[in-house]
N, C-alpha and C positions, 0 to 999 in steps of 0.2 A: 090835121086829120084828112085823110085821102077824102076825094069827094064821092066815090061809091064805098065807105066805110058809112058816110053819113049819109046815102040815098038806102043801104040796105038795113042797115039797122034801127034806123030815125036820128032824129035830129037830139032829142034827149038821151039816148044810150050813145051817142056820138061824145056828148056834153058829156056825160059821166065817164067815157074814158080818159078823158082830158082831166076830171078831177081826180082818176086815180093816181093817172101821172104824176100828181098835183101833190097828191097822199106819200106818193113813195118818196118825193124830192122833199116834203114836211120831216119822214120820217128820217132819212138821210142826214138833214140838219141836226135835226133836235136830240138824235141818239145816235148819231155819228157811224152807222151804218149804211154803207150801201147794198141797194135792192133796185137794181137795174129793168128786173122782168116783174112783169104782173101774170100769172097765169091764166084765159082764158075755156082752156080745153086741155083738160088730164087724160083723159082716156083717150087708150092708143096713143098717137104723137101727139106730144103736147102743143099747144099751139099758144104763143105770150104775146103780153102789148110791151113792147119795148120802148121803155123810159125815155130814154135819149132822144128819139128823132119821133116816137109814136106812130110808130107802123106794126101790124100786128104778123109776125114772123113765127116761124117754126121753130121750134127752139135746138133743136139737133145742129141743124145748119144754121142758124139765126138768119135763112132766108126771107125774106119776104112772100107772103102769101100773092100768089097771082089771082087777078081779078077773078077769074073760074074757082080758083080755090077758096077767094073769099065767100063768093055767092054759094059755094057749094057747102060753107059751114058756118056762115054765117046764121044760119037757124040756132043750130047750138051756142055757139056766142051769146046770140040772143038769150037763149033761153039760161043758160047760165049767169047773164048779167043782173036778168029780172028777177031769178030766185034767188039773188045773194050768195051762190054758190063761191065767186069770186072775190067776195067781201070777205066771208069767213077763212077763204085761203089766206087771204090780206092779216086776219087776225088772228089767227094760228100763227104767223109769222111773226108777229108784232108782240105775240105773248111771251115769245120766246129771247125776248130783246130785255136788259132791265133799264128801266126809265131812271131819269133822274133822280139821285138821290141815295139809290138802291144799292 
């Protein structure tokens, strides 16, 4: 994780992107799908954390956010990490997968 992802966000919302990563490479295995992007920010351009290397990128171009662009939305990030907003994207996706068994 970039080290102004974890100066601006904190050190725990740093750590929980790391466990999403974490989530999506669980879910990959277990139900044999891949889910490369996590999404961040839905309105307007979407902005993901990207599985692979964990940089959080635009998803049109799968550019990489530049430092100004991060600090510049980095608030929202935030603020959608804290309210679960990105969790429940996560499980909205996951709902739509059938588990084991099924």
């Amino acid at each position: 994780m970039k080290k102004l992802v974890r100066e601006l966000l904190g050190e725990e919302l740093a750590n929980y992107l790391e466990l999403l990563r974490a989530k999506l490479a669980f879910a990959e295995e277990l139900y044999g799908v891949k889910m490369n992007y996590v999404p961040l920010i839905t309105e307007g351009e979407i902005i993901i954390l990207d599985k692979r290397d964990g940089l959080i990128k635009w998803l049109k171009s799968k550019e990489p956010l530049s430092d100004e662009e991060l600090r510049k939305l980095a608030g929202k990030i935030r603020e959608n990490l804290e309210n679960g907003y990105v969790e429940s994207l996560l499980a909205m996706n996951m709902s739509c997968i059938n588990g084991p068994g099924e």
